[in-house]
Steps between C-alpha positions, in 0.01 A plus 500: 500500500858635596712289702668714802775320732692610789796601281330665234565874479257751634173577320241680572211315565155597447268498793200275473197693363284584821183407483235738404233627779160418405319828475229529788170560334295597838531816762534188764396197355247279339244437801585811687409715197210320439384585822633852572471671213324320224189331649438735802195582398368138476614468858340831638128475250399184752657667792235820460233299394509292849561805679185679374263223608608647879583854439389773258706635182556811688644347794705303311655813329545675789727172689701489121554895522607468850709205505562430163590861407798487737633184359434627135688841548756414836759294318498770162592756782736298656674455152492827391630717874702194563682408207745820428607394164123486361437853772791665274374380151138670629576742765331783411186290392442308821571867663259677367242235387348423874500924549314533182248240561437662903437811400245379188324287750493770771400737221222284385409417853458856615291637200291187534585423116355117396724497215804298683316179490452535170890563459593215757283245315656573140801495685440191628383278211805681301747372776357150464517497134877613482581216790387258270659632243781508678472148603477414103824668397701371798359146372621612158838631586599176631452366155682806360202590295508887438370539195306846482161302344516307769530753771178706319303214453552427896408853595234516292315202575564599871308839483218392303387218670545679846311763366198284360501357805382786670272659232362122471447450893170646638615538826839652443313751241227594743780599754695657224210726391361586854889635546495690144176668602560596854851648407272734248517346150267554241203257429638206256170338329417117528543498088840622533605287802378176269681598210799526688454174680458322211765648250747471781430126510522459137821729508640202742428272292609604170883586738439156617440345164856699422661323818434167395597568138808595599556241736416204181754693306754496749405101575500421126859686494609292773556830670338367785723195597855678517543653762782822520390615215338809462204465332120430637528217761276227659502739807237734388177499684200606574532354743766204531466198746803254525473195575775295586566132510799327688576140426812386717786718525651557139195521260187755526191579239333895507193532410359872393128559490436863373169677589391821375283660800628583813387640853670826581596421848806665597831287501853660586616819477635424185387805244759432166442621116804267375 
């Protein structure tokens, strides 16, 4: 340790070493993430449930589409007319998008064509899939995980369980298939429709079974317990709850508890590939 005094000739003197930031690992944080984005489902499931003991499933749609519709879409519209950096980067796409999709509707409307529901449900479940997707990659990026594996695995285990989940579900097939046939499409036989279901679901699993080897490699590697680096992370899903654990002011535990279903209920407007 140098000795400096009053009369010593100037030196330069090295600052003190700031301290580093600890890297944020949520969108807000621990609890509100938990809540907002990663377990809204588990809050809305009991929600529905109690509501259909006193109204019907098609009322129940109908108040969601009306009121929840406009807080869905409102703020995405807000953000992309009101922000003029992110109305530059996409002008000509949020220009022409909304004309497009009048005159297809008003098309479709006018020659009394069924096949828009059709497009407007694959639409939808695709829109839900890519926001958690989205969701999984934001997660991931704050771990600096980019490995290209990882992103595939993510996307991949995304689409096929979304889509098993609606080849799987009676009631979301029956819908699917009433809209297929009154837009015109050719009979599909029950045989066909089986083998589908069921090679789909075995399809999921084997990209599952992929998933989770990946994810022990990346554990044994130790991959998953530095964060920054870019490699497969503890932030992959499908889907990811946080749990977090506060014990006075300086010390905290996490928790993760992975799961590999999820309900495709619509979160943010948040549709990212990376």
């Amino acid at each position: 340790m140098q000795h400096v005094t009053a009369f010593s000739p100037p030196q330069t003197v090295p600052a003190a070493p700031a301290a580093g930031r600890k890297p944020n690992l949520w969108i807000l944080d621990g609890w509100r993430d938990l809540i907002l984005y990663v377990c809204t489902p588990l809050v809305i499931l009991p929600i529905f449930i109690v509501a259909q003991t006193r109204w019907s499933a098609e009322d129940i749609y109908l108040f969601i589409a009306a009121f929840g519709a406009m807080g869905h879409h409102l703020p995405g519209m807000i953000r992309a007319y009101g922000d003029r950096a992110l109305f530059q980067r996409f002008k000509w796409r949020f220009i022409f998008a909304p004309i497009f999709l009048v005159v297809v509707c008003t098309a479709f409307f006018l020659w009394d064509l069924k096949g828009i529901v059709l497009v407007a449900f694959i639409w939808g479940v695709w829109h839900g899939m890519m926001q958690t997707y989205g969701f999984c990659r934001i997660y991931d990026a704050k771990v600096g995980s980019f490995a290209a594996l990882t992103r595939r695995l993510d996307f991949a285990l995304c689409g096929i369980w979304f889509a098993t989940a609606v080849l799987l579900s009676s009631q979301r097939m029956t819908d699917t298939l009433e809209s297929y046939y009154s837009a015109g499409g050719p009979f599909i036989p029950p045989g066909l429709l089986r083998g589908a279901q069921q090679g789909l679901f075995a399809l999921a699993l084997a990209v599952s079974g992929v998933f989770l080897a990946n994810f022990i490699w990346m554990w044994d590697s130790g991959e998953a317990t530095k964060p920054g680096q870019a490699g497969p992370s503890h932030h992959q899903h499908f889907f990811l709850v946080v749990l977090q654990q506060h014990r006075g002011e300086r010390s905290c535990r996490r928790c993760i508890v992975r799961s590999i279903s999820r309900c495709p209920i619509p979160l943010a407007g948040l549709d990212l590939q990376s």
